[in-house]
C-alpha positions as CSV (number, residue, x, y, z in Angstrom):
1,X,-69.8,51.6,44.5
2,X,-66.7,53.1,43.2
3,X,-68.1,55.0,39.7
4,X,-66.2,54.9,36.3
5,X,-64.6,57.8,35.8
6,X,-65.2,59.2,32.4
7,X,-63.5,62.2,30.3
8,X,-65.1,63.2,27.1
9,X,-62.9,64.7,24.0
10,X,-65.4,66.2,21.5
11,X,-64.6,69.6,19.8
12,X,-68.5,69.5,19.2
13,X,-70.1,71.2,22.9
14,X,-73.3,70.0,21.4
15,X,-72.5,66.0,21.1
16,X,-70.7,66.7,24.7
17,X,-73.9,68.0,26.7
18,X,-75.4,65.1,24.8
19,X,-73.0,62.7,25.7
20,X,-72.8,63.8,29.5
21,X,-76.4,63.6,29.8
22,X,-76.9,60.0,28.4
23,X,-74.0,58.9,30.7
24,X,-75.4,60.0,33.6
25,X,-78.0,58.1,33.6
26,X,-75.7,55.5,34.4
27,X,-75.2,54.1,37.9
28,X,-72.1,53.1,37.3
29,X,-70.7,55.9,35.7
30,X,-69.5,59.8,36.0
31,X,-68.4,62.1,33.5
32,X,-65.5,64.2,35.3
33,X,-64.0,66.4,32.7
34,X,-64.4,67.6,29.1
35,X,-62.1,68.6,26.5
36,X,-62.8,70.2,22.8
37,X,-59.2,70.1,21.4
38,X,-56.6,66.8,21.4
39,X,-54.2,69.0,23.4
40,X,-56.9,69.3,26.3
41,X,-57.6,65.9,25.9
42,X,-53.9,65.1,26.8
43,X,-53.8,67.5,29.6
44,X,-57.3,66.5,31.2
45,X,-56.1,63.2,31.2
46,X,-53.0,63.6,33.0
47,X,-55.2,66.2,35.7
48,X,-58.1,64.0,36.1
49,X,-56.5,60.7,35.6
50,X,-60.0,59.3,34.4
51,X,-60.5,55.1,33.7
52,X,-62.0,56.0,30.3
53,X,-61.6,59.1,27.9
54,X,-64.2,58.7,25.1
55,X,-62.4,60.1,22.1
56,X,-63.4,61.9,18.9
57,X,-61.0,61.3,15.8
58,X,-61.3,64.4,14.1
59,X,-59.8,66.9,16.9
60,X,-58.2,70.5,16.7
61,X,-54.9,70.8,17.4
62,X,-53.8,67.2,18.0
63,X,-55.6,64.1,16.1
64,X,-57.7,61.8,18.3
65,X,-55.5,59.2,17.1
66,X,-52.3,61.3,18.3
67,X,-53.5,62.5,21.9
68,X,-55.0,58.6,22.0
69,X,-51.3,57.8,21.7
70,X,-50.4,60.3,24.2
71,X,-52.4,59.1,26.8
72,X,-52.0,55.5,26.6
73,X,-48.0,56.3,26.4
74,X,-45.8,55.4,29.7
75,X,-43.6,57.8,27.7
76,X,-45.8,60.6,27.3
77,X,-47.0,60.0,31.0
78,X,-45.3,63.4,32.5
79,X,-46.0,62.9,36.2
80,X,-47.8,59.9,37.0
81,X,-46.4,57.8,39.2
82,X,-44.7,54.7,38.4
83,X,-47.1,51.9,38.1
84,X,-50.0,54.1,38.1
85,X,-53.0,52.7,36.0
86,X,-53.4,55.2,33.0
87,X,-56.3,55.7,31.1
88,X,-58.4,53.6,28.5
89,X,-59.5,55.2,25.2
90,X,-62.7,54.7,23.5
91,X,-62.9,56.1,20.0
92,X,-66.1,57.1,19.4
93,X,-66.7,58.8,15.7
94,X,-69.1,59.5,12.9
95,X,-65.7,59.7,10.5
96,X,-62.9,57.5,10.3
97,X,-61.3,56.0,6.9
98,X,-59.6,52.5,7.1
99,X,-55.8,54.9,7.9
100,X,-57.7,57.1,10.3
101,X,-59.0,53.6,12.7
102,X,-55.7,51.6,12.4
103,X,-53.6,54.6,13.4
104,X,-56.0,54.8,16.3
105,X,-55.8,51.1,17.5
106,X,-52.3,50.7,16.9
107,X,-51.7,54.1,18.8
108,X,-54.3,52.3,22.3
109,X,-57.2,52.3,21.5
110,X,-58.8,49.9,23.5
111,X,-62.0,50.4,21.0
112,X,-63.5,52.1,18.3
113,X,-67.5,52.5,18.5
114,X,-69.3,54.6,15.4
115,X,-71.6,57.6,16.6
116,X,-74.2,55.9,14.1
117,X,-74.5,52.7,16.7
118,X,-77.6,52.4,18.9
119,X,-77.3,54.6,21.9
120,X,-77.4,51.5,24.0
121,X,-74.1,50.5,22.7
122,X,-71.8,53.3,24.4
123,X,-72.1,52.6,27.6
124,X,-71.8,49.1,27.3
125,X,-68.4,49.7,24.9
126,X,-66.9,52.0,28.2
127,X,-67.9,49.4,30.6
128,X,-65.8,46.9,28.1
129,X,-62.9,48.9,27.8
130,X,-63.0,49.7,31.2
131,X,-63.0,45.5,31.9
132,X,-59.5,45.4,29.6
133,X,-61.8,44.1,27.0
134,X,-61.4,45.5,23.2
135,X,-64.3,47.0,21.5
136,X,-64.2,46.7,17.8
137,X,-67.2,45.4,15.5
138,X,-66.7,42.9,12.8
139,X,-66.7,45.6,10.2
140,X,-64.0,48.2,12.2
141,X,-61.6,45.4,12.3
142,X,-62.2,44.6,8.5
143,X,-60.9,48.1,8.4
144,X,-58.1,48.2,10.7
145,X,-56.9,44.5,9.3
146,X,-57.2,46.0,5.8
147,X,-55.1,49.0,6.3
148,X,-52.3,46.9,8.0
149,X,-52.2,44.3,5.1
150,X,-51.6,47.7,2.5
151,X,-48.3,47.4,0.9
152,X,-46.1,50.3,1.5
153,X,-45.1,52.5,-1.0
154,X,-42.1,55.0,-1.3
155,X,-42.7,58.3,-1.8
156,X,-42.0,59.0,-5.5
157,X,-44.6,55.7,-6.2
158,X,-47.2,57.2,-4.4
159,X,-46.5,60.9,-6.2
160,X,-46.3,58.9,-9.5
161,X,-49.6,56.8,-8.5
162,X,-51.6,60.1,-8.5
163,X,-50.5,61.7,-11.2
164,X,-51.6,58.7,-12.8
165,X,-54.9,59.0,-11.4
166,X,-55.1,62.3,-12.5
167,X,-55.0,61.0,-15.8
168,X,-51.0,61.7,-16.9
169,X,-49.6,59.7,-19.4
170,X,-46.3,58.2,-18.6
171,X,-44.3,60.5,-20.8
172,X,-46.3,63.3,-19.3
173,X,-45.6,61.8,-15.7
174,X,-41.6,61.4,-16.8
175,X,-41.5,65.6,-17.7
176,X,-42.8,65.9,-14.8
177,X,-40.8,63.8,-12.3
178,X,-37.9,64.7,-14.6
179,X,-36.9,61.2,-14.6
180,X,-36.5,58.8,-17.9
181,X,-40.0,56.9,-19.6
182,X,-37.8,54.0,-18.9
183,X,-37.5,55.0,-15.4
184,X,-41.9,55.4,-15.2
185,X,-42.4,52.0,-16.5
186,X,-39.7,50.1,-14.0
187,X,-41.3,52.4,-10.9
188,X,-44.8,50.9,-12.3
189,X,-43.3,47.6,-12.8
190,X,-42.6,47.8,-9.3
191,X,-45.8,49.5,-7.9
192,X,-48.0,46.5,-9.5
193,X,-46.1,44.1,-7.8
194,X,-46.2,45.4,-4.4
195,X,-50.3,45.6,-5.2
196,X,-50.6,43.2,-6.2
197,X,-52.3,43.9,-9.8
198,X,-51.6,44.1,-13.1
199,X,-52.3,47.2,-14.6
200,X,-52.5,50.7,-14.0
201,X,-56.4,50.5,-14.0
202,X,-56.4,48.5,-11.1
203,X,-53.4,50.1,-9.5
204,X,-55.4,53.1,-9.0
205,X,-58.4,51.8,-8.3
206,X,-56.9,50.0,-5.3
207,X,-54.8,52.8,-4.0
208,X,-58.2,55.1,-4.3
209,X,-60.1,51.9,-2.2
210,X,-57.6,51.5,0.2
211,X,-57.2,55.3,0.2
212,X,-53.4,55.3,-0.5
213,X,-53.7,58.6,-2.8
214,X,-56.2,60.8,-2.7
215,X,-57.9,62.8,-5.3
């Protein structure tokens, strides 16, 4: 029986013993590399050309969500050869705001599983992903569909947004910017519409939910 090859992309050694241990308990699976930073991830992948790479958001050097691109990439496939199968990724976190998962999906993920979830659930998410099935739980896709419905805003909206949230005034924010009040209130004007609220309370309070500014 041909085995599912597995790479594992943890900078933790500790949750990689424990993952290569659980897994190979499996019949049907073997772990064949492991990397502790994004870069190595990206690497590995290319040397060991496994079916799955189980993938840690929060990585050194390269976010999970950027090597996850770089490995599901035809572009970013240096050697392989054409038509050549390339890997699945499996996010698999204990961290991940609603920006952090849909970057990760909309970069290949195939799935996103939380390192909360029953041990069970792991290998059942790789042999999924490994079936071209997509693994993501009611409340990950809540997530991921919430981030893509966010309405963008430019630069100087989002700078104005938390300074308002840091409790500026608009005069205060206008100094600051070293734009007109006139030119505050039209950017608000503007910013409520695209959130679709009606006041600054709620403009922030949104942006903080949705984790458009930070504090």
């Amino acid at each position: 029986m041909n085995k599912i090859r597995i790479l594992l992309a943890d900078d933790h050694s500790i949750m990689r013993v424990g993952l290569a241990s659980l897994l190979s308990r499996e019949k049907d699976m073997t772990v064949v590399g492991e990397a502790e930073t994004g870069e190595e991830a990206v690497a590995k992948a290319r040397e060991l050309k496994p079916d799955i790479v189980v993938m840690d958001l929060m990585m050194p050097t390269l976010s999970g969500a950027e090597a996850t691109r770089q490995i599901t990439s035809n572009a970013s496939a240096g050697d392989s050869a054409e038509g050549e199968t390339l890997p699945r990724v499996l996010v698999f976190t204990s961290y991940g705001t609603s920006a952090d998962l849909a970057d990760a999906v909309k970069n290949g993920a195939s799935g996103v599983l939380l390192k909360n979830a029953p041990t069970r659930d792991l290998p059942q998410a790789i042999r999924s992903v490994f079936a071209g099935e997509k693994v993501l739980s009611k409340e990950i896709t809540a997530l991921v569909n919430e981030e893509s419905s966010t309405p963008h805003l430019t630069d100087r909206q989002l700078l104005q947004l938390e300074l308002a949230a840091r409790g500026f005034t608009n005069q205060e924010i206008a100094n600051r910017l070293n734009v007109s009040l006139i030119t505050v209130k039209k950017q608000f004007s503007d910013i409520f519409a695209r959130l679709n609220v009606s006041n600054r309370s709620e403009a922030i309070g949104l942006a903080l939910q949705r984790h458009i500014i930070k504090m």
